[in-house]
N, CA, C and O atoms as a Tinker XYZ file with bonds, in Angstrom:
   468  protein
     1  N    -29.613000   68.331000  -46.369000    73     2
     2  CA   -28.693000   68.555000  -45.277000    64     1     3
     3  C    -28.813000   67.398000  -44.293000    63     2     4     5
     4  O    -29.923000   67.317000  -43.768000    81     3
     5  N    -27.987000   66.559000  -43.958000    73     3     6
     6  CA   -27.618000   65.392000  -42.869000    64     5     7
     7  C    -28.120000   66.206000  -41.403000    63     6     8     9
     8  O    -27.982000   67.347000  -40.962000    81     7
     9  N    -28.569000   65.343000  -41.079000    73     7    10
    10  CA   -28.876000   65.012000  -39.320000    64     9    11
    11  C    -27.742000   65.493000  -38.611000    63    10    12    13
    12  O    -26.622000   65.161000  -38.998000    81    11
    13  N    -27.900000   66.300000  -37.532000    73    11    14
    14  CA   -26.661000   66.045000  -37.190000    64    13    15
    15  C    -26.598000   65.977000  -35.382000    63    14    16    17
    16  O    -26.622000   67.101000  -34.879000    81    15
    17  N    -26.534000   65.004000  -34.545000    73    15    18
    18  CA   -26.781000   65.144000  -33.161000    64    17    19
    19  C    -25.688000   65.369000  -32.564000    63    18    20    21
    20  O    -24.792000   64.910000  -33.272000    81    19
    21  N    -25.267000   65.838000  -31.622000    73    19    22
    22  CA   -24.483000   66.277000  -30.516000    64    21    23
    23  C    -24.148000   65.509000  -29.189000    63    22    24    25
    24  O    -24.814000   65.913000  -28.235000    81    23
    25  N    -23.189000   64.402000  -28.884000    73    23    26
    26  CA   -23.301000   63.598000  -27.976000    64    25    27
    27  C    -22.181000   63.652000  -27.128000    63    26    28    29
    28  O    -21.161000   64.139000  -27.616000    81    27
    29  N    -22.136000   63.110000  -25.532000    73    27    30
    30  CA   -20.891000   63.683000  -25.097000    64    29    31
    31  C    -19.481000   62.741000  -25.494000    63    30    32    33
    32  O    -18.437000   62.752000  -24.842000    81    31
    33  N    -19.692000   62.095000  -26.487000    73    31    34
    34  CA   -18.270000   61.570000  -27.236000    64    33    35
    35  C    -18.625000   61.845000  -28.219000    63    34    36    37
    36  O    -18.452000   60.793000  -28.835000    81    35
    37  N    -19.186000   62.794000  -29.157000    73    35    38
    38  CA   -18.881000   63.795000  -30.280000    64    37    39
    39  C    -19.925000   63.822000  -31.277000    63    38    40    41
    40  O    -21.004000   63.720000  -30.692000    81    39
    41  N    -20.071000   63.911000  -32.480000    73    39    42
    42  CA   -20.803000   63.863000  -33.170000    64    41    43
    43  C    -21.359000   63.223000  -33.774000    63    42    44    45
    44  O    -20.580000   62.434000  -34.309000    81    43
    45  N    -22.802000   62.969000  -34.188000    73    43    46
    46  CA   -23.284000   62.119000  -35.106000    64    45    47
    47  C    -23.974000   62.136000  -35.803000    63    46    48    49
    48  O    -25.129000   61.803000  -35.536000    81    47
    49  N    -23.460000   62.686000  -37.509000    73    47    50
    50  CA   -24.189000   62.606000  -38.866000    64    49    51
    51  C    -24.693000   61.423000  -38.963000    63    50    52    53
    52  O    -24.095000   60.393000  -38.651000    81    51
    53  N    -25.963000   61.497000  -39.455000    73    51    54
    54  CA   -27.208000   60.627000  -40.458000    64    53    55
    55  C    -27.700000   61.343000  -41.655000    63    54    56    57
    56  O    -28.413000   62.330000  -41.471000    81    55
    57  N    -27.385000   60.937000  -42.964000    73    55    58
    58  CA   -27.345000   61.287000  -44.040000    64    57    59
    59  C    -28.896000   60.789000  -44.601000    63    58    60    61
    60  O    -29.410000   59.670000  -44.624000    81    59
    61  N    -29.430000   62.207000  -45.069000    73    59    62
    62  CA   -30.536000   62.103000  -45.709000    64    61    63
    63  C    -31.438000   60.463000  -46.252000    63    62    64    65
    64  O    -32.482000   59.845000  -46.049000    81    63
    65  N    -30.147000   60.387000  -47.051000    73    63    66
    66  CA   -30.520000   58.304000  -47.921000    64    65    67
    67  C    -30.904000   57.596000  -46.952000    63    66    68    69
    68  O    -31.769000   56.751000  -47.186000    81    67
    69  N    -30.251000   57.771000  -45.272000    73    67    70
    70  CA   -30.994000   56.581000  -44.769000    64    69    71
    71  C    -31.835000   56.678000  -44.011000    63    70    72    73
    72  O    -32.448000   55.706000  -43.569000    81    71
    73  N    -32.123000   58.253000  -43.590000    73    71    74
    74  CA   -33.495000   58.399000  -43.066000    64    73    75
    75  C    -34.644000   58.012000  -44.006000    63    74    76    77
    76  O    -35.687000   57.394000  -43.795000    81    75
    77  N    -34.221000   58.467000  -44.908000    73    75    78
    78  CA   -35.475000   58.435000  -46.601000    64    77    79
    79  C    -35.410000   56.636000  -46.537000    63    78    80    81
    80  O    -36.513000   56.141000  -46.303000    81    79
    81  N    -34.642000   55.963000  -46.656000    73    79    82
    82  CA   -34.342000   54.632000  -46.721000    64    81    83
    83  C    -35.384000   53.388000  -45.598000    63    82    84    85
    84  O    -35.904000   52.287000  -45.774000    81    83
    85  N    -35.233000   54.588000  -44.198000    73    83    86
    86  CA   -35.729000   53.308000  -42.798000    64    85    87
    87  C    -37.296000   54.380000  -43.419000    63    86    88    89
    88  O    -38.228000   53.679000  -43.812000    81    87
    89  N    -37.462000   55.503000  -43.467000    73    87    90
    90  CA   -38.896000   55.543000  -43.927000    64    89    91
    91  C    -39.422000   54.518000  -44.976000    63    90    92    93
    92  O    -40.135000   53.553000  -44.700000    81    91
    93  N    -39.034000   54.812000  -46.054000    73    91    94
    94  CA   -39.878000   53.895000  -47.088000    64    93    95
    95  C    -39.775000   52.200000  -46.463000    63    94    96    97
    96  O    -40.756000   51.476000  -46.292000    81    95
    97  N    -38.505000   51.861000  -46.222000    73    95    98
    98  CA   -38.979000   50.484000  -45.696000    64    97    99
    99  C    -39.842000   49.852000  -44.190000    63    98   100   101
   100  O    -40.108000   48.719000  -43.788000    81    99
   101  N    -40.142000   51.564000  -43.541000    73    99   102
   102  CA   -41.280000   51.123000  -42.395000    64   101   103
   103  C    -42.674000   51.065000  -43.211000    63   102   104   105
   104  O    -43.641000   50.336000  -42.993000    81   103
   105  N    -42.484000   52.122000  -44.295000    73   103   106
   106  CA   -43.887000   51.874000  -45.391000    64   105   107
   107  C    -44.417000   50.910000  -45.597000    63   106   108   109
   108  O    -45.571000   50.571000  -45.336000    81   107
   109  N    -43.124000   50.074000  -46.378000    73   107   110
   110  CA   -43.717000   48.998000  -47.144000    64   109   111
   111  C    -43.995000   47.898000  -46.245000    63   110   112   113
   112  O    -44.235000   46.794000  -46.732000    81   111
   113  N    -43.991000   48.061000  -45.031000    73   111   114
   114  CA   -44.275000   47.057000  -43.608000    64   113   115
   115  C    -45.960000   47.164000  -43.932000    63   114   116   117
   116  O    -46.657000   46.217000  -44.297000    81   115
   117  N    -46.379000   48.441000  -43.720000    73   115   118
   118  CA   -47.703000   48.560000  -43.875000    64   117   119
   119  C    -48.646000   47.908000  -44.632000    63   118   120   121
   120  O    -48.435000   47.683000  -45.824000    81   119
   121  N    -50.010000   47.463000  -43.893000    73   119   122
   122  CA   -50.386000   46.554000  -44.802000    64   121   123
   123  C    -51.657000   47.542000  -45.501000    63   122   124   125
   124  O    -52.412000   48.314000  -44.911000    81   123
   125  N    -51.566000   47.109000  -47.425000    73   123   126
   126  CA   -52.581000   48.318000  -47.866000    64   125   127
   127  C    -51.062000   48.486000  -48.848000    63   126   128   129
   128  O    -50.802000   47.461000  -49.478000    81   127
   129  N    -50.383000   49.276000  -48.973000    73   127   130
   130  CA   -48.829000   49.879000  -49.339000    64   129   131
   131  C    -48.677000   48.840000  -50.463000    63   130   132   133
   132  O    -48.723000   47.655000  -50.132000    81   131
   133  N    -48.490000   49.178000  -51.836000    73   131   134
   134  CA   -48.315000   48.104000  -52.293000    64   133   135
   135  C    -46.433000   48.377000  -52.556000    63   134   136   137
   136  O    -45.457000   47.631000  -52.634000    81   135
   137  N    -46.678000   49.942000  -52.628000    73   135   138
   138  CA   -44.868000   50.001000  -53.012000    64   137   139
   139  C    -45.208000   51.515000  -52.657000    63   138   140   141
   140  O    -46.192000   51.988000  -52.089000    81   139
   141  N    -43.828000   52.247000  -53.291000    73   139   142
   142  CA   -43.297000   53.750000  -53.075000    64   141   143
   143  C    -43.796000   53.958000  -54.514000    63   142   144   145
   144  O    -44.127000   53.014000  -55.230000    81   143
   145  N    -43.829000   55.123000  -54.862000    73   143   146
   146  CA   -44.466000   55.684000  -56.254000    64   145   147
   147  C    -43.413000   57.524000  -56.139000    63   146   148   149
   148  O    -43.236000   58.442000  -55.338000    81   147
   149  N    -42.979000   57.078000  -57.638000    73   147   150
   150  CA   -41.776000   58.389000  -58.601000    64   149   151
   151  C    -42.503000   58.867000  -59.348000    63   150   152   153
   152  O    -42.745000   57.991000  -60.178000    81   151
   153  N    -43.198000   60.027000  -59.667000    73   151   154
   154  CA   -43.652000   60.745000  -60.599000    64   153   155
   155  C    -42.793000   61.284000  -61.856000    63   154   156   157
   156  O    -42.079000   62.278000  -61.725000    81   155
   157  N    -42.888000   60.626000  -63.013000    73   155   158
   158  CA   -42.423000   60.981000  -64.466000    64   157   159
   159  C    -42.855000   63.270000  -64.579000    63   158   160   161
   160  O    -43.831000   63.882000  -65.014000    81   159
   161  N    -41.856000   63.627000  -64.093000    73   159   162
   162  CA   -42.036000   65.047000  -64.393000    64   161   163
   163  C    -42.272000   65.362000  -65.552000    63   162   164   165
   164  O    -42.835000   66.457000  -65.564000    81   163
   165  N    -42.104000   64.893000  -66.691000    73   163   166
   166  CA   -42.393000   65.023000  -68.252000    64   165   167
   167  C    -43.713000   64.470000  -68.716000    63   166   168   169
   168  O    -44.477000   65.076000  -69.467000    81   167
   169  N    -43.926000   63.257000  -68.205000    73   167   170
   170  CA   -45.030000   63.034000  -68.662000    64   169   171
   171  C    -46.557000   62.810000  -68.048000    63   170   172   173
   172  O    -47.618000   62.512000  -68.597000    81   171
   173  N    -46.171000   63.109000  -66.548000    73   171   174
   174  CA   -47.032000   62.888000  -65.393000    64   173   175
   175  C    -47.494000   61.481000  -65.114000    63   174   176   177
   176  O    -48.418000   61.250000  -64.334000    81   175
   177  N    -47.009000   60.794000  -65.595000    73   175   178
   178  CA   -47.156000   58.903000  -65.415000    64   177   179
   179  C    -46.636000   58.789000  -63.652000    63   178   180   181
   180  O    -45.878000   59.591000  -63.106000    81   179
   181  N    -47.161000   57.794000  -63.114000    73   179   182
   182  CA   -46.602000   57.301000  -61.564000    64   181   183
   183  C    -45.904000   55.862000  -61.852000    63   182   184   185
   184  O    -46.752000   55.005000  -62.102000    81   183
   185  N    -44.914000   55.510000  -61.871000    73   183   186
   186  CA   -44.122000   54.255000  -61.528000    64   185   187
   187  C    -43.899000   53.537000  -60.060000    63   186   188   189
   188  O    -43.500000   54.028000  -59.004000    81   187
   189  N    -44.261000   52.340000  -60.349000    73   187   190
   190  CA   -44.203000   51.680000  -58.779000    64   189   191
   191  C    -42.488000   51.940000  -58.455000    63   190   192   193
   192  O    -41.771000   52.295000  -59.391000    81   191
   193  N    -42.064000   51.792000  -57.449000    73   191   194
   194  CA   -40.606000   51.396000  -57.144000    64   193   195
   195  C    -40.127000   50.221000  -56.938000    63   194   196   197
   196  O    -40.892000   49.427000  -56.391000    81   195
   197  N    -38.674000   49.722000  -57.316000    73   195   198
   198  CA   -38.820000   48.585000  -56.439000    64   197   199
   199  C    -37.802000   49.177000  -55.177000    63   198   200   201
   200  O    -37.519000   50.299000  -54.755000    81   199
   201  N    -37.454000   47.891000  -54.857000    73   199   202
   202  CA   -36.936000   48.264000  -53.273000    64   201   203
   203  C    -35.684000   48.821000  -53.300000    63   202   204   205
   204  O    -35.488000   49.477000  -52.277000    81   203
   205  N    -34.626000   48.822000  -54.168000    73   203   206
   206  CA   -33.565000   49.827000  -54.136000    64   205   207
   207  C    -33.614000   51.144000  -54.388000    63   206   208   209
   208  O    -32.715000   51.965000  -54.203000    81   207
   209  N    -35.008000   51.372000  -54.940000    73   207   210
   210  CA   -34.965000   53.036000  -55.144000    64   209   211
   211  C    -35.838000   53.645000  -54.290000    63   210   212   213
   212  O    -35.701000   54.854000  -54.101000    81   211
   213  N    -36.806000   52.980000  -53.676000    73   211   214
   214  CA   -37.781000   53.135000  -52.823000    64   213   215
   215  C    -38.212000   55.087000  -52.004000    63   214   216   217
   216  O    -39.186000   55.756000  -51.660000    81   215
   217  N    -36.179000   55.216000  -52.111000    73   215   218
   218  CA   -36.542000   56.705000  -51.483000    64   217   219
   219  C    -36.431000   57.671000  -52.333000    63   218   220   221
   220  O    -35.877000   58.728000  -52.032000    81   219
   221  N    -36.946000   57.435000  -53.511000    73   219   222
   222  CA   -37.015000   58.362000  -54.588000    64   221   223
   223  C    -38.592000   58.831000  -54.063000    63   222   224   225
   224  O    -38.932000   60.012000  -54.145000    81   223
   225  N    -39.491000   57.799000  -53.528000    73   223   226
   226  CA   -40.877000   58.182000  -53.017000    64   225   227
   227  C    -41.044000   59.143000  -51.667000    63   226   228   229
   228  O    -42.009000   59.875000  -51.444000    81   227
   229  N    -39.658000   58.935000  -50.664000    73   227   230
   230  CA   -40.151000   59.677000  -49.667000    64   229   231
   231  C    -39.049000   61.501000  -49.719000    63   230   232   233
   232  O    -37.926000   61.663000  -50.197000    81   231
   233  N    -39.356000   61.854000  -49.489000    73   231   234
   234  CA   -39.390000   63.942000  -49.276000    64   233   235
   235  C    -39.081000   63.883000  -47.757000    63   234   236   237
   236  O    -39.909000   63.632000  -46.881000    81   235
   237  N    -37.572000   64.189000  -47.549000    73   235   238
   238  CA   -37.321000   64.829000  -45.866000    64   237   239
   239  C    -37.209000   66.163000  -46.246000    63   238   240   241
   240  O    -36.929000   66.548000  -47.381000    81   239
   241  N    -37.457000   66.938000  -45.170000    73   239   242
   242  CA   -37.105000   68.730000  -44.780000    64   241   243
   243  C    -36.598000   68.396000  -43.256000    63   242   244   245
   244  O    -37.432000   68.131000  -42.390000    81   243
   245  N    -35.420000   68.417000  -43.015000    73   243   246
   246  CA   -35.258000   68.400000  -41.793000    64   245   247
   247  C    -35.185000   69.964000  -41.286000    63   246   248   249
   248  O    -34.820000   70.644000  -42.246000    81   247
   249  N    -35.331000   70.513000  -40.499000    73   247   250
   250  CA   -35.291000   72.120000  -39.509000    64   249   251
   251  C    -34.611000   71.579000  -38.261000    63   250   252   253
   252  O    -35.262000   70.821000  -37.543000    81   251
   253  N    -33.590000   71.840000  -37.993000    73   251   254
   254  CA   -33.144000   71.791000  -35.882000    64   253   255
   255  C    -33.679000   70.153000  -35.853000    63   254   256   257
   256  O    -34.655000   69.798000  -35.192000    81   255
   257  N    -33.143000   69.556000  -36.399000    73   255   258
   258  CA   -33.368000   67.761000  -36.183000    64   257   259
   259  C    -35.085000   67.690000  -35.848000    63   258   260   261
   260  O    -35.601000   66.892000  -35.066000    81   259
   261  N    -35.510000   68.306000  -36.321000    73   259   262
   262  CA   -37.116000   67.927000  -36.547000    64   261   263
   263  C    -37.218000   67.776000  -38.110000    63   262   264   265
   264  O    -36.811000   68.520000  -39.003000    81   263
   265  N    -37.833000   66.677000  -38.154000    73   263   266
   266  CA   -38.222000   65.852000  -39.852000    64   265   267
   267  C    -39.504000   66.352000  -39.979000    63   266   268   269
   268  O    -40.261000   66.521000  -39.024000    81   267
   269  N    -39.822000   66.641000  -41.360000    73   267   270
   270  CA   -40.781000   66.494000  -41.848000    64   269   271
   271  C    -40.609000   65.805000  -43.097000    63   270   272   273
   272  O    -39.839000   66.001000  -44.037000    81   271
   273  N    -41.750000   64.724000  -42.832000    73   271   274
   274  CA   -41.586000   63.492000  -44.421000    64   273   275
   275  C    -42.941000   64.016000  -44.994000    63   274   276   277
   276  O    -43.986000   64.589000  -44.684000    81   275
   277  N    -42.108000   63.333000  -46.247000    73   275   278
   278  CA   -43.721000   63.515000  -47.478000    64   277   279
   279  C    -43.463000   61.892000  -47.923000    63   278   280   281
   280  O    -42.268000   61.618000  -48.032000    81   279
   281  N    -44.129000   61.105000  -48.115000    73   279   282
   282  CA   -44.450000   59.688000  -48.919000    64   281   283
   283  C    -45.631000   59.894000  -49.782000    63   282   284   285
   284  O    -46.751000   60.401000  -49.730000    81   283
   285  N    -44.920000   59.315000  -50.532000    73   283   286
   286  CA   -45.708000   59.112000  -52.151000    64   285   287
   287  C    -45.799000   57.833000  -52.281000    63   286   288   289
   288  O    -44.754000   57.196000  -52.416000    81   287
   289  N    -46.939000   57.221000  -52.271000    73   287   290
   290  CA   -47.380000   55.699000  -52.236000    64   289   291
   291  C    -48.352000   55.261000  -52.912000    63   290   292   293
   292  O    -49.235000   56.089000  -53.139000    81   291
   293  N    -48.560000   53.741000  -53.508000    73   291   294
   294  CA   -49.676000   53.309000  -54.243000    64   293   295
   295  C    -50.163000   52.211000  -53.235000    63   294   296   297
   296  O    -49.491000   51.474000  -52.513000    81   295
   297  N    -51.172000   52.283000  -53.351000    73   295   298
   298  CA   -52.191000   51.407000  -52.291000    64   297   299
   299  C    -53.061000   50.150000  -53.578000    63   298   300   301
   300  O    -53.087000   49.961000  -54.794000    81   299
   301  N    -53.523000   49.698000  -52.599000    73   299   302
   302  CA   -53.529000   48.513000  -52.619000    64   301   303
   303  C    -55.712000   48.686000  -53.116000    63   302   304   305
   304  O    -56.473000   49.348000  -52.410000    81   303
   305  N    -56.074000   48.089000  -54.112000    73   303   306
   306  CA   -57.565000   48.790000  -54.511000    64   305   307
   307  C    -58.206000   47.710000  -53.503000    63   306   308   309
   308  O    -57.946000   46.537000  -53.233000    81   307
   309  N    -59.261000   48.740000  -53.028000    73   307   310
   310  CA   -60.219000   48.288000  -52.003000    64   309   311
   311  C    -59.936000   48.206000  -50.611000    63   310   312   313
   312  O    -60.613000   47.642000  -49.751000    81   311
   313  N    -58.770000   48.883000  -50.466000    73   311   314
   314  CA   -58.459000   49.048000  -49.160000    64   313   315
   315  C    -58.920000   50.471000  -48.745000    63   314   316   317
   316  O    -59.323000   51.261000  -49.600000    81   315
   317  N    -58.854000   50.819000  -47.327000    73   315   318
   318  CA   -59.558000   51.630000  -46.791000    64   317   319
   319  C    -58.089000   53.052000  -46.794000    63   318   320   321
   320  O    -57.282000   53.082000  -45.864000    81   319
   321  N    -58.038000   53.752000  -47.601000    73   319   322
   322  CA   -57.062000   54.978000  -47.966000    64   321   323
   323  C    -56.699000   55.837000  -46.229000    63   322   324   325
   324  O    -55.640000   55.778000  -45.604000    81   323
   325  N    -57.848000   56.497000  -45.873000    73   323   326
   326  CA   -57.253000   56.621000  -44.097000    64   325   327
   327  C    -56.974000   55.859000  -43.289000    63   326   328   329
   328  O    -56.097000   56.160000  -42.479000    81   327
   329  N    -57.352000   55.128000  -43.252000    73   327   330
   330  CA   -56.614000   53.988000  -42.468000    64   329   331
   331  C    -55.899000   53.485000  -42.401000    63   330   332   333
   332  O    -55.543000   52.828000  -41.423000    81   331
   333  N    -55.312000   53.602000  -43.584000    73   331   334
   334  CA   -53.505000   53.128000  -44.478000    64   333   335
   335  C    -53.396000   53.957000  -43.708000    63   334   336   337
   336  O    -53.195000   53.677000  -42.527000    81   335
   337  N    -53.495000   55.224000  -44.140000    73   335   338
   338  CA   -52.517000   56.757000  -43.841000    64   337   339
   339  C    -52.027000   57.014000  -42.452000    63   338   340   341
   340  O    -51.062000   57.582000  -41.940000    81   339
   341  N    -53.434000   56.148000  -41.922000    73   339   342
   342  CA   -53.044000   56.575000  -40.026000    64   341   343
   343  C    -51.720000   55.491000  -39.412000    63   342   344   345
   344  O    -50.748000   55.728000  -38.694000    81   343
   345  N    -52.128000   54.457000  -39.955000    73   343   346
   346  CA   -51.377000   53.087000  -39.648000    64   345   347
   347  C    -49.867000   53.902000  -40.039000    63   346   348   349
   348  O    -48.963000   54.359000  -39.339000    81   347
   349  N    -50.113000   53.824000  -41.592000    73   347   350
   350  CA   -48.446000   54.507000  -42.266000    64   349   351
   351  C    -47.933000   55.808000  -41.205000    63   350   352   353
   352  O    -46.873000   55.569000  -40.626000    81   351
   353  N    -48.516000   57.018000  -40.929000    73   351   354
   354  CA   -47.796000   57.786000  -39.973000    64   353   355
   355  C    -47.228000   57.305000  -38.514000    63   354   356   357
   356  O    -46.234000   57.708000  -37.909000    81   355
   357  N    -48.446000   56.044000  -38.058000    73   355   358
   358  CA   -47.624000   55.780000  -36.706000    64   357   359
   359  C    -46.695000   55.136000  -36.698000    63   358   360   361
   360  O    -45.814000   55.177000  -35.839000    81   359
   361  N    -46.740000   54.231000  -37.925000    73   359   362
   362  CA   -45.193000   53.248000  -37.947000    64   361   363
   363  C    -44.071000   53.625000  -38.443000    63   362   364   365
   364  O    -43.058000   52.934000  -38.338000    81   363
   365  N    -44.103000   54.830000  -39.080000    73   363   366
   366  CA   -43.039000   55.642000  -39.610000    64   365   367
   367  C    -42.579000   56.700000  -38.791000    63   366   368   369
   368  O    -41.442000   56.959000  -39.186000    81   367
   369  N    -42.890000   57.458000  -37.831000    73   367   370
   370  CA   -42.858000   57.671000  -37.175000    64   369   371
   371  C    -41.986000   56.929000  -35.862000    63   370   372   373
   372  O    -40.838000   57.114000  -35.458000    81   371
   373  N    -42.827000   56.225000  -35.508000    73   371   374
   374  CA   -42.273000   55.069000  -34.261000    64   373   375
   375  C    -40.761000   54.392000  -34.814000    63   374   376   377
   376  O    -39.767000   54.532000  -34.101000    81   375
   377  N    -40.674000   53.669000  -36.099000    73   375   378
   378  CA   -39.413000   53.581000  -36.776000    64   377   379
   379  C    -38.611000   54.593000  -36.857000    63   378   380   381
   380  O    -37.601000   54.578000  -36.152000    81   379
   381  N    -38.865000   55.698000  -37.724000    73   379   382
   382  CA   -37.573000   56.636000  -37.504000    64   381   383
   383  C    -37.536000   57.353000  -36.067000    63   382   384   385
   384  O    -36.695000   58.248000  -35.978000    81   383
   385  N    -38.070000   57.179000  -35.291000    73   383   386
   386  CA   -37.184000   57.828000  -34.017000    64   385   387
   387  C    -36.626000   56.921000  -33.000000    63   386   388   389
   388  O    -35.941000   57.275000  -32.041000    81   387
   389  N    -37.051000   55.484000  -33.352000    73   387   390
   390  CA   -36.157000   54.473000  -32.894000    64   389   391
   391  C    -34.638000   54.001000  -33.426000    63   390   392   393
   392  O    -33.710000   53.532000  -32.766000    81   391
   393  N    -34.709000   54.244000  -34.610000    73   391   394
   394  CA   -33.713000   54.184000  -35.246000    64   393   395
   395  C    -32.777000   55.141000  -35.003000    63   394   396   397
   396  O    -31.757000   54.728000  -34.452000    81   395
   397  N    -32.842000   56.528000  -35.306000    73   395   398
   398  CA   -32.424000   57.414000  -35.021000    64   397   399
   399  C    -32.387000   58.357000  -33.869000    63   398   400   401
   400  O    -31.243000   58.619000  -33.496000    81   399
   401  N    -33.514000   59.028000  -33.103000    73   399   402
   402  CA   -33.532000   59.636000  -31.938000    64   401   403
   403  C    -34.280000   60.597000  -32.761000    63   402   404   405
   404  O    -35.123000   61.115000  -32.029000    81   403
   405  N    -34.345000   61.035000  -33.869000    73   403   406
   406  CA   -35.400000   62.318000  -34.886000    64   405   407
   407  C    -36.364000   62.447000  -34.228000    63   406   408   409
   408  O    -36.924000   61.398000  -33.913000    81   407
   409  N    -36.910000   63.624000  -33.789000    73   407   410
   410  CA   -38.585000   63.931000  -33.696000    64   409   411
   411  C    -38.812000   63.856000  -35.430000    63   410   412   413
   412  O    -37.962000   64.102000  -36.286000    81   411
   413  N    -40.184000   63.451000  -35.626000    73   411   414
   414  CA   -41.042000   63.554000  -36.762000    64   413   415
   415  C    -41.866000   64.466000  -36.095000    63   414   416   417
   416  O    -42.445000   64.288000  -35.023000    81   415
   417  N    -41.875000   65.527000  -36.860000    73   415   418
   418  CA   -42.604000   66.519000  -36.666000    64   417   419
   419  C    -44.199000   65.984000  -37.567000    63   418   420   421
   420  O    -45.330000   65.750000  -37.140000    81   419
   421  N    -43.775000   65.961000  -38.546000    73   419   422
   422  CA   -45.210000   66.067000  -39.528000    64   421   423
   423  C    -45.219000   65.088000  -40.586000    63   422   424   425
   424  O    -44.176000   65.141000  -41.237000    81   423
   425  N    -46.067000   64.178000  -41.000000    73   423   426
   426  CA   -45.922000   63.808000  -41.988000    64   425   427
   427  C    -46.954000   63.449000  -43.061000    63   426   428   429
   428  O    -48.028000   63.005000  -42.654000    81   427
   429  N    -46.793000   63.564000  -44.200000    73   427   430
   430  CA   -47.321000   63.930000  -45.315000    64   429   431
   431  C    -47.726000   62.751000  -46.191000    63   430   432   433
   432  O    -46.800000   62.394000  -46.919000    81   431
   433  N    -48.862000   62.036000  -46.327000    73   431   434
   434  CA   -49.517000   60.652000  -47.375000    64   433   435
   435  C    -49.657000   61.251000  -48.520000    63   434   436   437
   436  O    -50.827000   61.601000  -48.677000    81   435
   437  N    -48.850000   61.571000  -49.549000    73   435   438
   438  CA   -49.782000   61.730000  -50.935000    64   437   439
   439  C    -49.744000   59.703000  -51.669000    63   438   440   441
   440  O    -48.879000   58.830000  -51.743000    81   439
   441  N    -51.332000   59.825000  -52.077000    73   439   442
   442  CA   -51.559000   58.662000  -52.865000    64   441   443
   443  C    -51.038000   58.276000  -53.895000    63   442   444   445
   444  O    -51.947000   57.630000  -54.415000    81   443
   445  N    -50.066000   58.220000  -54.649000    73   443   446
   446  CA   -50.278000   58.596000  -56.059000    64   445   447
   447  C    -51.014000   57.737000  -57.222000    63   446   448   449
   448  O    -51.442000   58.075000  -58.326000    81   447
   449  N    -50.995000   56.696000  -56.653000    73   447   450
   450  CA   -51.918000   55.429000  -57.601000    64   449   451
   451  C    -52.649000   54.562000  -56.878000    63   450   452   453
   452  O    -52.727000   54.585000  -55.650000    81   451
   453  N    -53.244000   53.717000  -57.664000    73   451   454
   454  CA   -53.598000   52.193000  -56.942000    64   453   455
   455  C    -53.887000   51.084000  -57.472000    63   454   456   457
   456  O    -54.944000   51.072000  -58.102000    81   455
   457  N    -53.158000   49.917000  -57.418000    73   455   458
   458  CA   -52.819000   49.022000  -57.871000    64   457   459
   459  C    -53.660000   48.572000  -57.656000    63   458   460   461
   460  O    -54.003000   48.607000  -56.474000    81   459
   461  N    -54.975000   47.507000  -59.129000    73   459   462
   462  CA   -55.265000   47.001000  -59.344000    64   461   463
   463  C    -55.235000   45.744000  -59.645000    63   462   464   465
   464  O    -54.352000   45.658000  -60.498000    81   463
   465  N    -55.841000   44.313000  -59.383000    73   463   466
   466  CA   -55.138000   42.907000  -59.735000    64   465   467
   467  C    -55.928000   42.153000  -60.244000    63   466   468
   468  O    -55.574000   41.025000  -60.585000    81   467
């Protein structure tokens, strides 16, 4: 279900894709993040993303224009995993409500891999 705010010259839809969209690309700002990560439902494999599909990794629930995100991400080996996570919520966060005006209510780090080199 689209965003939808109330302004005194009328309305203004924001469609799911580009909230999911300014999330994953405040992600991949993060340093640690190597990409967004799609889980193979059939075979349980994790695939990196590249950058056009990127919001196949992030999960909105919007309620009353409060977001809640989920990101699914592969990190970067030997980096410090909370410290990504904290960095990743404040800049995703701080991005989508600049962009938009959204409270982020909550948001959600699952790991799903980590890229080795």
């Amino acid at each position: 279900m689209p965003s939808k705010t109330k302004t005194e010259l009328g309305m203004v839809t924001i469609d799911n894709e580009v909230i999911a969209r300014i999330a994953g690309l405040a992600a991949m700002d993060c340093y640690g993040i190597v990409g967004m990560a799609a889980r193979s439902v059939k075979d349980g494999l994790v695939r990196l993303l590249k950058i056009e599909t990127l919001t196949r990794g992030v999960v909105l629930s919007i309620n009353e224009n409060v977001l809640t995100i989920r990101l699914h991400i592969i990190v970067e080996y030997g980096t410090n995993i909370p410290a990504i996570a904290n960095s990743l919520t404040d800049t995703v966060k701080y991005k989508v409500f600049e962009y938009t005006g959204l409270n982020v209510e909550k948001i959600e780090v699952f790991v799903d891999g980590i890229r080795v080199e």
